[in-house]
C-alpha positions as CSV (number, residue, x, y, z in Angstrom):
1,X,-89.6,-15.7,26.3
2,X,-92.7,-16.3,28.3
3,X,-95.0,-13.7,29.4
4,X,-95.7,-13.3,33.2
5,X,-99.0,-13.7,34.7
6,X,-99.2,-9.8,35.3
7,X,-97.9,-9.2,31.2
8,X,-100.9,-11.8,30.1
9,X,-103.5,-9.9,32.5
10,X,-103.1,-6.7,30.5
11,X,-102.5,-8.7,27.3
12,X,-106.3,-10.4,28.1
13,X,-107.6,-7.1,29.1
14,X,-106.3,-5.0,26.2
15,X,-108.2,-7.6,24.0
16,X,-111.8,-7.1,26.2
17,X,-111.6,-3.9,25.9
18,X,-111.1,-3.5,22.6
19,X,-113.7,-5.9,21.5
20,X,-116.2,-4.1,23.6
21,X,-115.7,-0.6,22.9
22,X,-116.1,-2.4,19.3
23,X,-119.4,-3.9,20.3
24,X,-120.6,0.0,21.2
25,X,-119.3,0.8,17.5
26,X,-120.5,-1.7,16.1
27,X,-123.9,-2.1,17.1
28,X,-124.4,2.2,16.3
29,X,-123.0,0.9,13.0
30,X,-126.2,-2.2,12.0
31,X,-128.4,1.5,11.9
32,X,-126.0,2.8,9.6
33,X,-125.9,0.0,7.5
34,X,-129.4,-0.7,7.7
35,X,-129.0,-4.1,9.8
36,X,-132.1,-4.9,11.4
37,X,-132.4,-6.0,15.4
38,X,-134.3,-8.7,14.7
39,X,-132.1,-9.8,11.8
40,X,-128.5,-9.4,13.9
41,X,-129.3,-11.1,17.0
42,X,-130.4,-14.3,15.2
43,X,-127.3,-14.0,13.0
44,X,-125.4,-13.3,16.3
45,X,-126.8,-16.5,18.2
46,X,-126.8,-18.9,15.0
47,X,-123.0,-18.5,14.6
48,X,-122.3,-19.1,18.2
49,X,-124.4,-22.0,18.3
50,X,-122.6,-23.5,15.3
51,X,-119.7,-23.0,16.7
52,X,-120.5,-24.0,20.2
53,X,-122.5,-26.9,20.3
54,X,-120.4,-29.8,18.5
55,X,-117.3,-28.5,21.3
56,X,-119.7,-29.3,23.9
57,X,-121.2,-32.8,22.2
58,X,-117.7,-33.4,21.6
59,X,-116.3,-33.0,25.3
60,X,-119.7,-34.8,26.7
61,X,-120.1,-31.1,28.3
62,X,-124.0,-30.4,27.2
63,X,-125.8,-32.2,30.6
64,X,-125.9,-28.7,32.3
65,X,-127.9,-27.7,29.3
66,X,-130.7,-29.2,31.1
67,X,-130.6,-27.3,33.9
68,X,-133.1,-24.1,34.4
69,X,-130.0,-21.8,35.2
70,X,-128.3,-22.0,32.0
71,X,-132.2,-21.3,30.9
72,X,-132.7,-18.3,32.8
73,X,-129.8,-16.9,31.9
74,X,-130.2,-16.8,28.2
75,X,-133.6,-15.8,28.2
76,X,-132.3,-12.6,30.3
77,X,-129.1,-11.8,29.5
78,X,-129.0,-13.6,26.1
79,X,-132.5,-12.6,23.8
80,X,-133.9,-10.2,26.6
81,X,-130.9,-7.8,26.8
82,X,-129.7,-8.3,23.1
83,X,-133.1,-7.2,21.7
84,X,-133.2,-4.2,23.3
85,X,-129.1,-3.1,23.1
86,X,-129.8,-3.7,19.6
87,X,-132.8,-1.9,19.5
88,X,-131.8,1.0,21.1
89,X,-128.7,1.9,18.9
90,X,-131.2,2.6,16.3
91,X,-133.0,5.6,17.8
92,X,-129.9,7.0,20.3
93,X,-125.8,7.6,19.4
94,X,-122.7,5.6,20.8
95,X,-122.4,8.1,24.0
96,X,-125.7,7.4,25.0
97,X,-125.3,3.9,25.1
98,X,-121.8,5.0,27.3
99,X,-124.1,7.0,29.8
100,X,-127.3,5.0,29.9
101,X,-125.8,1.3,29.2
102,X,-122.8,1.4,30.7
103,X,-122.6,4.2,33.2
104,X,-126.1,2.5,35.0
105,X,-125.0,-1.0,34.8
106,X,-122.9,-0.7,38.2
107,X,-125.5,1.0,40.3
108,X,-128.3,-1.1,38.1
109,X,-126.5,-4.4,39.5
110,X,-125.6,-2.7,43.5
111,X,-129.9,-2.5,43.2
112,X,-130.8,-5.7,42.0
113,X,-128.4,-7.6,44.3
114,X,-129.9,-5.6,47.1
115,X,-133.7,-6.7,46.2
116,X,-132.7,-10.3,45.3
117,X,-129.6,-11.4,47.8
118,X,-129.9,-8.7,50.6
119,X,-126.4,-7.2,49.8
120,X,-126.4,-3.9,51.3
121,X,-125.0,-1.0,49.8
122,X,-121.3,0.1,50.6
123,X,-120.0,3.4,51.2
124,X,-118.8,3.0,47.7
125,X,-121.9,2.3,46.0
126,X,-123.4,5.0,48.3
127,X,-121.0,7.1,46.7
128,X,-121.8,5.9,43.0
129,X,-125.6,6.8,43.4
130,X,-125.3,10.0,44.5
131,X,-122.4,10.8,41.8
132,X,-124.9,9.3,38.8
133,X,-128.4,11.1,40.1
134,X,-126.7,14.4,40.2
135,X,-125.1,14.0,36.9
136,X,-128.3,12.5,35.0
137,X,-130.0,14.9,36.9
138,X,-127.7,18.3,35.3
139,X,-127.5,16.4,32.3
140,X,-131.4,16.4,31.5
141,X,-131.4,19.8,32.2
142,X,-128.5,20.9,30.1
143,X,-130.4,18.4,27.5
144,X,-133.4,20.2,27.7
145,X,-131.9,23.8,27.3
146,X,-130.3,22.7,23.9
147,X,-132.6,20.5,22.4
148,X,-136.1,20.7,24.8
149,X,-136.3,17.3,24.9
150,X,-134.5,15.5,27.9
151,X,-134.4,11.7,27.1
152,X,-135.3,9.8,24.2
153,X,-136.9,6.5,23.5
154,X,-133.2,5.2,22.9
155,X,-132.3,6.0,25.9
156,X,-135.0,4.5,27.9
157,X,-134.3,1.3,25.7
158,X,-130.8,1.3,27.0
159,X,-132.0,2.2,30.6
160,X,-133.8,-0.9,30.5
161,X,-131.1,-3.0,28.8
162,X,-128.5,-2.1,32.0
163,X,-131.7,-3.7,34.2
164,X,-131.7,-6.5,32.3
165,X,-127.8,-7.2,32.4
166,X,-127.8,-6.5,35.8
167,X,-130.5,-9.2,36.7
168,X,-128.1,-11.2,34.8
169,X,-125.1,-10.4,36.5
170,X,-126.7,-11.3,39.7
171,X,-127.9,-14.4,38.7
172,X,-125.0,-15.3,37.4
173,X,-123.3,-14.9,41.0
174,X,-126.3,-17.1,42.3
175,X,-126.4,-19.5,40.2
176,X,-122.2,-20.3,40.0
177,X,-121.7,-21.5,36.9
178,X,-118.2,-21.3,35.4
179,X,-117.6,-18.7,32.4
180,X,-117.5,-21.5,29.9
181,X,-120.8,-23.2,31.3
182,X,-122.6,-19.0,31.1
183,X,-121.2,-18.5,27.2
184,X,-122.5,-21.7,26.4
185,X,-125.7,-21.7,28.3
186,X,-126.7,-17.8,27.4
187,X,-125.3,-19.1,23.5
188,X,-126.9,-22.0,23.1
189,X,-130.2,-21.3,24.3
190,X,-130.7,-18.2,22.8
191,X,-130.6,-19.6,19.9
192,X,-132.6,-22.1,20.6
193,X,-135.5,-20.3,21.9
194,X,-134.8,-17.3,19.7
195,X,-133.8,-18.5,16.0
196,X,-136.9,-20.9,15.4
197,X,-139.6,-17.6,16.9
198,X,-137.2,-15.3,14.4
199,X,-137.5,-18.0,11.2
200,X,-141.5,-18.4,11.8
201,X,-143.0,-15.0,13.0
202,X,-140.2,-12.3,13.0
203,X,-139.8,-9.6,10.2
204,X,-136.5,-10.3,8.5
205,X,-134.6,-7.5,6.1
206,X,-131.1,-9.3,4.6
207,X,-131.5,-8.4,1.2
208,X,-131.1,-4.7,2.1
209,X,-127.9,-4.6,3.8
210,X,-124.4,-5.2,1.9
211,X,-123.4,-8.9,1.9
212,X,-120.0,-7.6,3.6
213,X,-121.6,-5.8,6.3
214,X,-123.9,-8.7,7.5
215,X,-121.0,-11.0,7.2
216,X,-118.7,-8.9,9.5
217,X,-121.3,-7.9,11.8
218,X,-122.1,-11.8,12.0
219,X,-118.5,-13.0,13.0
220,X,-117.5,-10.0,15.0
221,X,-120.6,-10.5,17.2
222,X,-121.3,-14.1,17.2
223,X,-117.6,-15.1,17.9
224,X,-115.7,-12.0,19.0
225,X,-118.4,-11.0,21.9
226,X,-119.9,-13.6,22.0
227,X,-117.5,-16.3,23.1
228,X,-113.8,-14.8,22.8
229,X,-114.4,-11.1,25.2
230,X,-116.4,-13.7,27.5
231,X,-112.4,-15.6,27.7
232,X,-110.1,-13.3,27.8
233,X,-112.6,-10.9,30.1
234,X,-111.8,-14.3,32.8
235,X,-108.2,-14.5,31.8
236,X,-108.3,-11.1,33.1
237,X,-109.9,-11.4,36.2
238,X,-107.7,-14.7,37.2
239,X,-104.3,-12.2,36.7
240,X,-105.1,-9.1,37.7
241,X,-107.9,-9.4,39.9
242,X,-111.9,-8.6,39.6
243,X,-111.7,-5.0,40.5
244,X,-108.9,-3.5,38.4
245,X,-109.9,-6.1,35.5
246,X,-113.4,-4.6,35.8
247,X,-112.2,-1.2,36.2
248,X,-110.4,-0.3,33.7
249,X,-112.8,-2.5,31.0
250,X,-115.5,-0.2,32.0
251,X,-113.5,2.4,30.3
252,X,-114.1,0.9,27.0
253,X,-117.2,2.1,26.4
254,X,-116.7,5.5,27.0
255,X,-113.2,5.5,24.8
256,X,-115.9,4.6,22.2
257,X,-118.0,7.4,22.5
258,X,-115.1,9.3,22.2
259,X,-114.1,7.7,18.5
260,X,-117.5,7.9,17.3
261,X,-117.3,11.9,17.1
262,X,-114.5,11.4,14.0
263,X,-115.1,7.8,13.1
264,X,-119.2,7.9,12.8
265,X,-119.3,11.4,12.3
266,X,-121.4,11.9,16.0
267,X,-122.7,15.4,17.5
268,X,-120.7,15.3,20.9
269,X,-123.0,18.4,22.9
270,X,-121.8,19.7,26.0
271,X,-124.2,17.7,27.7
272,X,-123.4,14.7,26.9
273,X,-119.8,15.5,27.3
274,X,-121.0,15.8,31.5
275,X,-123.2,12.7,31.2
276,X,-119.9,10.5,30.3
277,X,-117.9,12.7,32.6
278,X,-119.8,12.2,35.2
279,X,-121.1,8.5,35.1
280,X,-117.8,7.3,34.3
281,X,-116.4,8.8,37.5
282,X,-119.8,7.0,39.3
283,X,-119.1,3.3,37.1
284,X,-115.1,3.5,37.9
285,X,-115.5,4.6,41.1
286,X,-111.5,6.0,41.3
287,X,-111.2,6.9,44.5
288,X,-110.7,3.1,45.4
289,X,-108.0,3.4,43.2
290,X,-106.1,6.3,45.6
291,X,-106.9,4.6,48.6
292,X,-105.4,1.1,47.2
293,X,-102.3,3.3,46.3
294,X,-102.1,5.2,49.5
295,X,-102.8,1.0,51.5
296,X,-100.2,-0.1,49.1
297,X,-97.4,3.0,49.8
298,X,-98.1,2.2,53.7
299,X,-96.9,-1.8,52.9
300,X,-94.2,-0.3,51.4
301,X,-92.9,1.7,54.0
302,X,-93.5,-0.7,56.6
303,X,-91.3,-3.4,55.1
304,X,-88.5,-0.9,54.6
305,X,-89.0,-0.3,58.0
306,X,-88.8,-3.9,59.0
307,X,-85.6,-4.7,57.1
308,X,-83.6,-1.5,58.0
């Protein structure tokens, strides 16, 4: 028995979200295991490449290669914004990365398309800013009270990585390339640019880390996030539309902050119980989802009206 359209959407979106709330996991867990930035983003490129590149010789797909978009993109959201993701997960816990990644990569991207396309704000994003200043705002000083430090150099790491992926997200609307075409590109030339600079110049630490670690860290980020969350994230989108598809994966990475208290063992302060709170309420934005229910009941009631 075949699945409907509406039965696949949520089957694509289950999977997204579970492989990125496992990307928040995971990437807190290379600091456990003693994983390296340097050493996991080349590892994490490498694979993808490998895997990537002989589909694309194969299918005569690799002109738009050549291209400076594909370029661009990888250098921003590919090395730029993996660098310092990774990074930061060494200094700050999964919730941060929930309130500072994640919860400011909405707004971050509302910004940039206002500096670099002229898109004005909407009442919505309006509504977003305000939501996410007061919370970050009541947050640093319910931080400070408990710890007398506000914000960390994690945090700032992740602050800037939401920047970065919003640049990315916006050039990625200017530019139009397909989903396959961005994988690929953002893939492929990472590791081109990146793996050569990380073999010749880059410290490297794989002897310290378990075999078993590296390995699952290598496949669960090079193919997992890496090529299939990109897939199914546009199987999504195609079946259930951009803004519920995008809603309810930005959940994901607060659901992980969540797990991290019993699964990595992860303070959870009052604090930061606000912060996610609060800029999940300003990423989801759920009032658009009451008055899509309240436009939905009023085409409801008028077509029993029209066929009474």
């Amino acid at each position: 028995m075949a699945l409907s359209d509406r039965a696949q959407g949520y089957f694509f979106l289950i999977t997204t979200m579970c492989i990125w709330g496992g990307f928040t996991l995971t990437a807190r867990l290379n600091a456990l295991w003693h994983i390296n930035t340097w050493d996991i983003v080349a590892l994490r490129f490498s694979l993808a490449f490998l895997i990537l590149m002989p589909i694309l010789l194969y299918r005569r797909e690799a002109s738009f290669l050549l291209k400076k978009e594909p370029f661009i993109l990888a250098m921003i959201g590919g090395v730029i914004y993996c660098l310092l993701a990774y990074s930061a997960f060494h200094y700050a816990p999964t919730a941060h990365a929930a309130i500072f990644l994640n919860g400011c990569i909405p707004i971050c991207t509302a910004i940039v398309a206002f500096i670099l396309m002229k898109q004005a704000f909407d009442r919505h994003t309006w509504a977003s800013l305000i939501i996410m200043i007061t919370v970050l705002g009541i947050m640093s000083l319910l931080m400070y009270r408990e710890s007398g430090i506000p914000f960390g150099a994690g945090d700032g790491l992740f602050f800037l990585s939401a920047i970065f992926w919003a640049i990315f997200t916006v050039l990625l609307r200017k530019f139009q390339l397909s989903a396959w075409q961005a994988m690929c590109g953002v893939a492929i030339w990472s590791a081109v640019i990146y793996v050569p600079i990380y073999v010749l110049f880059l410290p490297k630490d794989l002897s310290t880390p378990e075999p078993q670690h590296l390995m699952f860290q290598t496949i669960f980020h090079g193919i997992f996030v890496v090529i299939i969350a990109t897939l199914t994230y546009v199987e999504a989108i195609k079946r259930l539309g951009a803004f519920k598809a995008g809603s309810i994966t930005n959940l994901a990475p607060f659901l992980a902050a969540i797990l991290a208290v019993p699964l990595l063992n992860e303070p959870l302060s009052i604090a930061m119980l606000f912060g996610l709170l609060g800029m999940a309420i300003g990423a989801l934005q759920p009032w658009r989802w009451l008055g899509r229910q309240d436009a939905l009941s009023q085409k409801l009631e008028q077509q029993k009206k029209q066929s009474s």
